[in-house]
N, C-alpha and C positions, 0 to 999 in steps of 0.2 A: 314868849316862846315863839321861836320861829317854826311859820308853818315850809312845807316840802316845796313851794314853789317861790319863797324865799333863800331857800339852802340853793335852788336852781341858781338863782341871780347870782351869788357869793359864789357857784362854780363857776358862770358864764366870766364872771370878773377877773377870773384867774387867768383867763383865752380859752377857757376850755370847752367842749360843748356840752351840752345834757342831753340824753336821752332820752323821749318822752313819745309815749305809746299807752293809751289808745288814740286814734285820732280824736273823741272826745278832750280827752285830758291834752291833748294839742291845743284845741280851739283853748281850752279856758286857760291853757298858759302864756297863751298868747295875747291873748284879752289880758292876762295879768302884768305880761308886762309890759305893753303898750301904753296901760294906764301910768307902770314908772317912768315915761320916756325912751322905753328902751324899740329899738327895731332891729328884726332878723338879718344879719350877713352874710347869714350862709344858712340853708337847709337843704341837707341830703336826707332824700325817704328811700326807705328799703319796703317792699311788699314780702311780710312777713308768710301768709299764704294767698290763696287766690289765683286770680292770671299770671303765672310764674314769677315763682316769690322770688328776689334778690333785688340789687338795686334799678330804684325807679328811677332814673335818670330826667326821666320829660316831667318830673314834677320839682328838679331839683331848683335852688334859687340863689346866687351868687349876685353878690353887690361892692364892684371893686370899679375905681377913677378909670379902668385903662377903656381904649376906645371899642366902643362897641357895644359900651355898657351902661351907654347915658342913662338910659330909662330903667336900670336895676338899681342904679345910683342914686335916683330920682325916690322911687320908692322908699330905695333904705331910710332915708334924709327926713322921713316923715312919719313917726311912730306909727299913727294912725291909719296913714296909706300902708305901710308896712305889715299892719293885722289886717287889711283888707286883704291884703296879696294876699298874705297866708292862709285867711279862710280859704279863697278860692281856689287855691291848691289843694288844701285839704276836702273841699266838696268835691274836686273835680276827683282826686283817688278815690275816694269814697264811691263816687259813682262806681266803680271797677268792683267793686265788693270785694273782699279780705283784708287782711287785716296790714298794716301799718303801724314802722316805727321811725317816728323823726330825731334826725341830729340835727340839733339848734345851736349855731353861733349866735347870739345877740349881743349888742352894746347900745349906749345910746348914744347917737349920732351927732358928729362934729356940729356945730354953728358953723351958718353959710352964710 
């Protein structure tokens, strides 16, 4: 039986993203699927309430080859570094207090 944060992977595989809120249930999805090889390409957070809710832009996380983006690139490329980034993002909204809802791209990342 697959559990809910397997059905995430089998959407993420489709291109699609998952929804995943609370920041709790962040962390341990991410944890989950770092453990598969996989790393984040994208997270867009919204502040659900709190310091005015709508999208959180300074916490967002984009990992594409074009220039200017060595060091997002860099992390993507590294499941492990990749759940680092992500906690730290996620602690850092946290500090703000309310609540939070992340869109996750993940895949696992080319051989370099």
């Amino acid at each position: 039986m697959k559990t809910e944060f397997d059905e995430m992977i089998d959407e993420l595989e489709t291109g699609s993203f998952v929804r995943v809120e609370p920041s709790s249930k962040m962390l341990e999805f991410n944890d989950f699927i770092a453990l598969r090889g996989y790393s984040v390409a994208r997270l867009e957070v919204v502040r659900l309430n709190g310091k005015g809710p709508g999208r959180a832009f300074e916490y967002d996380f984009l990992a594409n080859t074009d220039l200017g983006h060595e060091r997002q690139w860099q992390i993507f490329l590294d499941p492990q570094r990749s759940a680092a980034n992500i906690r730290k993002i996620v602690a850092e909204a946290s500090t703000e207090g309310g609540d939070f809802r992340y869109l996750v791209w993940a895949e696992i990342p080319p051989e370099t």
